[in-house]
C-alpha positions as CSV (number, residue, x, y, z in Angstrom):
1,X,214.1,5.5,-38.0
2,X,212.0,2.6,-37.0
3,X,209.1,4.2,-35.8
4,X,208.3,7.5,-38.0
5,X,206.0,9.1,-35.8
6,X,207.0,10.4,-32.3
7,X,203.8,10.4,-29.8
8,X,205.4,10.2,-26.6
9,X,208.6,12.6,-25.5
10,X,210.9,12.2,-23.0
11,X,212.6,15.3,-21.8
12,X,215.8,15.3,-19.8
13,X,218.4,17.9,-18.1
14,X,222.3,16.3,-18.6
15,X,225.7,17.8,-17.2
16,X,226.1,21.2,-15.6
17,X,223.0,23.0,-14.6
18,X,222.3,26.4,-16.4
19,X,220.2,29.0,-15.6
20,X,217.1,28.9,-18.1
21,X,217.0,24.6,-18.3
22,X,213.8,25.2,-16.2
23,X,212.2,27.6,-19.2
24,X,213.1,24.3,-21.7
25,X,211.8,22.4,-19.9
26,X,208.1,24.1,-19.9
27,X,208.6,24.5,-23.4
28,X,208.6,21.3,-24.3
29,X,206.2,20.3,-21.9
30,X,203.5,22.6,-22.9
31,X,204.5,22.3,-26.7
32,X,204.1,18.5,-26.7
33,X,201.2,18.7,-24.9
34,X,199.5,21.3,-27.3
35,X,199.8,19.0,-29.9
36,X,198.5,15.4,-28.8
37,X,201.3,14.2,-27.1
38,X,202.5,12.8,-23.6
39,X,205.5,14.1,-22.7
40,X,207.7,12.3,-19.6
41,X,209.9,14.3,-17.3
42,X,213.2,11.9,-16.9
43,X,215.1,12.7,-13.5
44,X,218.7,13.1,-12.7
45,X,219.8,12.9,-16.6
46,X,220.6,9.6,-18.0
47,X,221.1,8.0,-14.4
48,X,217.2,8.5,-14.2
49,X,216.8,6.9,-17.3
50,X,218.5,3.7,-16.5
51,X,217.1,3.8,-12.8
52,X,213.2,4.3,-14.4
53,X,212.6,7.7,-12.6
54,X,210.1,8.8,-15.2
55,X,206.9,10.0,-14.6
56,X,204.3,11.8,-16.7
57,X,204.2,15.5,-16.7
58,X,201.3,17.7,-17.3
59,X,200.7,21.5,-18.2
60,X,200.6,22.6,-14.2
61,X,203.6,19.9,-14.0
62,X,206.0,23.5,-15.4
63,X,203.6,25.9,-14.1
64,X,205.6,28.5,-11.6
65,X,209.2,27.8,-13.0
66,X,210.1,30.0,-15.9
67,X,211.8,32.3,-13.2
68,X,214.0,29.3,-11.7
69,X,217.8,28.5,-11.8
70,X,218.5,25.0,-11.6
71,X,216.5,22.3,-13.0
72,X,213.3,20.7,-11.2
73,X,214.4,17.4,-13.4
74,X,217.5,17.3,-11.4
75,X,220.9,16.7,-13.6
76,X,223.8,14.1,-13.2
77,X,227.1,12.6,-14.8
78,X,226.2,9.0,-15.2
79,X,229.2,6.3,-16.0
80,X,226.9,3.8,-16.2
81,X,225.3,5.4,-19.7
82,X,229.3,4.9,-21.1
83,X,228.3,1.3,-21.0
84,X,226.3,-0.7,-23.6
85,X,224.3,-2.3,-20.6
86,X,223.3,0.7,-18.9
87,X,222.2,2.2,-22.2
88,X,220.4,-1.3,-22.9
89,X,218.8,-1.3,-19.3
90,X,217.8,3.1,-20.4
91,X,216.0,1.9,-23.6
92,X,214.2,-0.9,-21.8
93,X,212.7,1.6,-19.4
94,X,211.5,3.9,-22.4
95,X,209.9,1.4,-24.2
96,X,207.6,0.0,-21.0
97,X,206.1,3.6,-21.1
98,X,206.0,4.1,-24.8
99,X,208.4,6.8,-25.2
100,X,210.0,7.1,-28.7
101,X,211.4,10.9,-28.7
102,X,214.2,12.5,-26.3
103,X,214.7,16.1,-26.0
104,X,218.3,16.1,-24.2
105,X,218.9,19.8,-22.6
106,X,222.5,19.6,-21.8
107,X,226.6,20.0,-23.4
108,X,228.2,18.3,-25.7
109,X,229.3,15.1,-23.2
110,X,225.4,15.1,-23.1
111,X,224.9,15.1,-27.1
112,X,227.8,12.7,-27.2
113,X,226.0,9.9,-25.4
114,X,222.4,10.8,-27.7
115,X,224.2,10.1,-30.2
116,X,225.0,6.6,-29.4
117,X,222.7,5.8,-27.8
118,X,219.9,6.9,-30.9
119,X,222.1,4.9,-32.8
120,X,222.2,1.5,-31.1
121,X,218.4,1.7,-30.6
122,X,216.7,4.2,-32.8
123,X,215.4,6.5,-30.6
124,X,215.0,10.1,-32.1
125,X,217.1,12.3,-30.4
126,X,216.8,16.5,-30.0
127,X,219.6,18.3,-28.3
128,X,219.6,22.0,-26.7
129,X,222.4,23.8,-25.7
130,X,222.3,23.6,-21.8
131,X,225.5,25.4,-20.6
132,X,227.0,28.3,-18.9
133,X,230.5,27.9,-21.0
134,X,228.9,28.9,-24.6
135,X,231.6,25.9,-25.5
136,X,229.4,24.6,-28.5
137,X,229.5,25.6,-32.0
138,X,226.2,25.6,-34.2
139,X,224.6,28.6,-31.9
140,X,225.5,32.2,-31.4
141,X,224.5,31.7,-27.3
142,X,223.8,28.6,-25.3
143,X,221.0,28.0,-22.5
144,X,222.3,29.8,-19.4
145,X,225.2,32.0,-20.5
146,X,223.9,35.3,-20.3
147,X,223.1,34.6,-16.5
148,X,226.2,33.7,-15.6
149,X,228.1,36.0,-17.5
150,X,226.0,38.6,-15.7
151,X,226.1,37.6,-12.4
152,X,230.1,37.3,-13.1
153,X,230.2,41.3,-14.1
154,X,227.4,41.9,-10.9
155,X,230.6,40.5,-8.6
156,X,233.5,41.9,-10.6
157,X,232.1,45.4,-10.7
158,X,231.8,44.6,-6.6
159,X,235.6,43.6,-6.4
160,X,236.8,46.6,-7.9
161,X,235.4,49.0,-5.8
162,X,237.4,47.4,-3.1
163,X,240.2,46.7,-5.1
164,X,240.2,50.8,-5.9
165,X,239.7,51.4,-2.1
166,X,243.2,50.2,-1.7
167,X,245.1,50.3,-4.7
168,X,245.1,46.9,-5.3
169,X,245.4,43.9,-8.5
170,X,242.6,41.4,-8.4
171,X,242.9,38.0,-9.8
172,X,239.3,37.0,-10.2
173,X,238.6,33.1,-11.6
174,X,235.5,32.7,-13.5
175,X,234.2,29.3,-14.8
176,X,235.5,27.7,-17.9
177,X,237.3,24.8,-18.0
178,X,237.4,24.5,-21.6
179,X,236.3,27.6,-23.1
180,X,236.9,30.8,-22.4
181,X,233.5,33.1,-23.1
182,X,232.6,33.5,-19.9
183,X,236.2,35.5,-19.2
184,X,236.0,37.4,-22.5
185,X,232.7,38.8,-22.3
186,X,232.4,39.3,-18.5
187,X,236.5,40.9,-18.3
188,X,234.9,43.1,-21.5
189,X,231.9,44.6,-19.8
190,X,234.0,45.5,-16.7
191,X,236.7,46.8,-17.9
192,X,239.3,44.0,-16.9
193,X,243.1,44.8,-17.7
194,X,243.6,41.4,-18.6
195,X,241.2,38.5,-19.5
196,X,243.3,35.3,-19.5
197,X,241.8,32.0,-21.5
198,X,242.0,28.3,-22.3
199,X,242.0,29.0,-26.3
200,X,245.3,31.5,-25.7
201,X,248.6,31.0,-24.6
202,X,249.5,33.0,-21.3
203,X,252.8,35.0,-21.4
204,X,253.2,35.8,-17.8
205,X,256.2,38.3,-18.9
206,X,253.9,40.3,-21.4
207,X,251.1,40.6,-18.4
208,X,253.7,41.9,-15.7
209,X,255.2,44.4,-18.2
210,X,251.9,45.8,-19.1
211,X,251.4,46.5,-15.3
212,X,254.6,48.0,-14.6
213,X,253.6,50.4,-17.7
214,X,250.3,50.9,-16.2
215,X,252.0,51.5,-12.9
216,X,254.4,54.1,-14.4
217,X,251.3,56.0,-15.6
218,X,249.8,56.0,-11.9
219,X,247.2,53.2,-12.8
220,X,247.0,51.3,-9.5
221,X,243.9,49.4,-9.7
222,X,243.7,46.6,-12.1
223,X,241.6,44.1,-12.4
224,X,242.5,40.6,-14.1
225,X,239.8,37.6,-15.3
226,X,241.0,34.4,-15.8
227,X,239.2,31.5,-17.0
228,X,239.5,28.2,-14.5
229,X,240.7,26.0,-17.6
230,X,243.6,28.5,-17.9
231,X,247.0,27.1,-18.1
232,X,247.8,28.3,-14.6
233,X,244.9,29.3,-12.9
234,X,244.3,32.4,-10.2
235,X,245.9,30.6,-7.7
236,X,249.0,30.0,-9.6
237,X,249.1,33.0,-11.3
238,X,248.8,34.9,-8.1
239,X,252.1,32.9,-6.9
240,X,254.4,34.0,-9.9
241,X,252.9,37.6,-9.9
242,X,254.0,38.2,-6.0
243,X,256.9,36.7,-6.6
244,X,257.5,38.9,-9.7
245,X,256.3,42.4,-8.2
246,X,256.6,41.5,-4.5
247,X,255.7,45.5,-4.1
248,X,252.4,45.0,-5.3
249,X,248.9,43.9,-2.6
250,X,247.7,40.8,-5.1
251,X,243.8,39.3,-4.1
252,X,242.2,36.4,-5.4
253,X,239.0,35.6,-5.8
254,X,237.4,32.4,-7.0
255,X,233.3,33.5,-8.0
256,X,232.5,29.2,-8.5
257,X,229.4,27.8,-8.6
258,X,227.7,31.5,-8.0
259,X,227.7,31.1,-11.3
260,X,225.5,28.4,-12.2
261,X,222.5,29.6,-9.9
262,X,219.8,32.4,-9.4
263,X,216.8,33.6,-11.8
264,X,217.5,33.1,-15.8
265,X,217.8,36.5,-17.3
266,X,215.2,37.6,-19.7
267,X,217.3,36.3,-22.8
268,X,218.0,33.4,-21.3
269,X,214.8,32.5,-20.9
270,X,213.7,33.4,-24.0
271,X,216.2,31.7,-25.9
272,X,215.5,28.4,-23.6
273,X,211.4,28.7,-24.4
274,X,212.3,28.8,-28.3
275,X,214.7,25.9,-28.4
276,X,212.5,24.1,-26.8
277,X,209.3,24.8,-28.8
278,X,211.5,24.4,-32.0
279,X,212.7,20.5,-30.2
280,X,209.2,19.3,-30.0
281,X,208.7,21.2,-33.8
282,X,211.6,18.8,-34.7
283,X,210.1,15.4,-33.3
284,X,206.7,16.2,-35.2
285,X,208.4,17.2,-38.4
286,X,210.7,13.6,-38.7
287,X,213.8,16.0,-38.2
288,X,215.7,13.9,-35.9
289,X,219.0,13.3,-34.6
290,X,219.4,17.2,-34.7
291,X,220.8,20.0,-32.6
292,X,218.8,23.2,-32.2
293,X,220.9,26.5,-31.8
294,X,220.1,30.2,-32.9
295,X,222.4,31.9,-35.5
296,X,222.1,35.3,-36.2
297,X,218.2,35.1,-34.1
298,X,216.8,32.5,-36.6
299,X,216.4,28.6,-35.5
300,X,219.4,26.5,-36.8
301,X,220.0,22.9,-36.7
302,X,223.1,20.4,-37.2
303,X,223.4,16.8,-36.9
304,X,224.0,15.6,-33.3
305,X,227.1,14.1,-34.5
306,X,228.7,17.0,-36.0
307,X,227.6,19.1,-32.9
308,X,229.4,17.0,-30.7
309,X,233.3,17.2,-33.3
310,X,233.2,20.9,-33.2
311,X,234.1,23.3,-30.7
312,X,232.8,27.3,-30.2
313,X,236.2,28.8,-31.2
314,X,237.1,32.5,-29.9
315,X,238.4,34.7,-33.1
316,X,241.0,37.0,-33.6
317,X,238.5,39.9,-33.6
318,X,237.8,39.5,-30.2
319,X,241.3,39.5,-28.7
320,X,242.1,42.4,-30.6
321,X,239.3,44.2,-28.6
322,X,240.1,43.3,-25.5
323,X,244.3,44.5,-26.5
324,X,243.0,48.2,-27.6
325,X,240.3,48.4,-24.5
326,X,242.7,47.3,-21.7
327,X,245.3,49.5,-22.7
């Protein structure tokens, strides 16, 4: 890196909001601060960048917000960052204010443009794992997970006391377009009959005949999670199964962006106040270009770039659990 010591941080929320971003946020803020440096809040992710909201944040800037969902920086997709010019037009408003350190809170489509962009103009780059999927490998949890997987057990344990009310199946569609976490460990905890993901094949046939068994046993209520990214989806997989076992009441329901909102649970915001310590650790230490995760509760960091080529992958292990739980 051109310049070797980082005295002024940017920090930025990217992608999805998560539940927790807000307790990142203050950790960076107050960490920087603690030791000698200005730190810059950067709103609506990279679109803020290359529009030059930035503005100077202080210690009472993150006062009040540990216990917020969202993100008081605001978050955005921004097309214009794909493009050399808008990362060109980003780098010019960093350098009028001094700033030569990002923290990026945010997914891997988020690390994916640090990367570049670090490398075209040698900005050092920190990522944290801002996401509800858990979709990136290099940490045992990701910013926000544990809040959405609990409020997606809070509503399935709702839907089947109405689904046992009336003897009925629920199809209930949790978030996950590419991974499948938020299904496994939320269709776990509740005691799902089936937990349908991205990372597995769906064999409509073996699902009906496990409820047919289920019915011969007098098992009426039976709840099934499905991922969104699924290869057919609630809505579709509620169409084949009435058409299948037209004898049988079939419910949907879709729980969306429920998800992504309401108070970080304690983990998450513990998790989110140590990544973002470690970040601003990172910058002051000349360990750049990195992404911070927690493996096995000890700090961990990878290369942005590898971050961004791998993928959290579901094992074996886990599938067998939910086969022998659901039975």
């Amino acid at each position: 890196m051109a310049e070797k010591k980082v005295t002024k941080i940017g920090v930025l929320t990217s992608g999805g909001d998560a539940p927790g971003m807000n307790a990142a946020i203050r950790a960076v803020v107050r960490t920087g601060i603690y030791n000698g440096m200005e730190v810059y809040g950067i709103l609506r992710g990279y679109s803020g960048m290359i529009d030059g909201d930035i503005f100077k944040m202080e210690s009472k800037s993150v006062a009040n917000i540990i216990q917020r969902g969202g993100t008081i920086l605001k978050t955005a997709r921004c097309k214009e960052f794909f493009t050399y010019e808008g990362r060109e037009k980003a780098y010019s408003n960093l350098k009028k204010l001094g700033i030569n350190g990002l923290v990026i809170i945010g997914g891997d489509g988020s690390f994916r443009g640090a990367q570049i962009f670090s490398n075209e103009f040698d900005i050092p780059c920190i990522g944290l794992p801002g996401t509800i999927d858990k979709d990136i490998a290099g940490t045992d949890f990701t910013i926000g997970f544990d809040t959405a997987v609990n409020t997606a057990v809070e509503a399935i344990d709702k839907v089947r006391d109405t689904a046992d009310a009336h003897d009925r199946l629920f199809i209930i569609e949790v978030m996950g377009r590419d991974s499948g976490y938020i299904a496994l460990h939320s269709g776990i905890a509740t005691g799902a009959e089936n937990i349908l993901i991205p990372e597995r094949r769906t064999d409509i046939e073996d699902i009906i005949n496990a409820l047919a068994e289920k019915q011969g046993r007098k098992k009426l209520v039976n709840i099934i999670v499905v991922a969104e990214g699924e290869e057919f989806g609630a809505t579709e997989l509620s169409k084949i199964m009435t058409e299948r076992m037209p004898e049988q009441e079939i419910r949907v329901c879709i729980l969306g962006h429920i998800q992504r909102g309401g108070a970080p649970t304690c983990f998450d915001r513990l998790i989110a106040s140590r990544m973002g310590y470690a970040a601003v650790e990172c910058l002051m230490e000349g360990r750049f270009n990195v992404f911070v995760g927690i493996v096995n509760n000890r700090m961990h960091y990878i290369p942005l770039d590898e971050a961004v080529k791998k993928k959290q992958k579901i094992g074996e292990d886990w599938m067998k659990i939910v086969k022998i739980l659901s039975s």
